[in-house]
C-alpha positions in Angstrom: 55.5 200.0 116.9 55.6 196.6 115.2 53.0 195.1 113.3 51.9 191.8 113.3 49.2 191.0 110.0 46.7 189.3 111.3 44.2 189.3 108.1 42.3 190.6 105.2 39.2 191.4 103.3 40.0 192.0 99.8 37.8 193.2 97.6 39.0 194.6 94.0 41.3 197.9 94.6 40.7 197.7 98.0 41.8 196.1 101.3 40.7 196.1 104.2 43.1 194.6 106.9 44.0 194.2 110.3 47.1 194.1 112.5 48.4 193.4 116.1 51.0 195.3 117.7 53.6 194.8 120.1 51.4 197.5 122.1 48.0 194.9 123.1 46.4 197.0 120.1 45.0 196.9 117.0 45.9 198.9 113.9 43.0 198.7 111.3 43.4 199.7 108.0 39.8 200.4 106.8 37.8 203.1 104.8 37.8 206.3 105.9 34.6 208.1 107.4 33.7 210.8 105.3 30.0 211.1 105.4 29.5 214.0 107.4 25.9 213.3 109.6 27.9 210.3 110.2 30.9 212.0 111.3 28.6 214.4 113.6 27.2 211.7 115.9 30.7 211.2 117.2 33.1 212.9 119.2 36.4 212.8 117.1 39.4 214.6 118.9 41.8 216.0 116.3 44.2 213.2 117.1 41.6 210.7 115.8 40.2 208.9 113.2 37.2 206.8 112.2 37.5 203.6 109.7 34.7 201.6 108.3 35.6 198.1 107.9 34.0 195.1 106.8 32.2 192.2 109.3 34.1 190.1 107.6 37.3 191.5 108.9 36.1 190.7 112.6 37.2 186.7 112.1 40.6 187.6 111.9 40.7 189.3 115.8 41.7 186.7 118.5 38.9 184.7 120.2 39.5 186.3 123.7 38.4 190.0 121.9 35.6 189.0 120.4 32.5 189.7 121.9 
């Protein structure tokens, strides 16, 4: 998979960013979910993940994906 940076959200020691691939997807990196009743109202398969990510980090995806 390549990655093609498309921006981040920096904050101090952390960095929020996101990425296009050669795939038509998105690779978000983000802060993982941790909070637990969070985590409960959705259904995770092992092979997934949730990310919290800024609003700010939304600019950066390509007019045509944003709703």
């Amino acid at each position: 998979m390549r990655l093609e940076f498309l921006g981040k959200e920096s904050r101090v020691g952390e960095s929020p960013t996101l990425y296009a691939t050669d795939r038509g997807t998105y690779v978000i990196q983000g802060w993982k979910v941790t909070d637990p009743a969070a985590r409960a109202t959705m259904a995770l398969p092992d092979h997934e993940d949730a990310v919290e990510i800024p609003a700010g980090l939304v600019r950066f995806f390509p007019e045509e994906h944003r709703r």
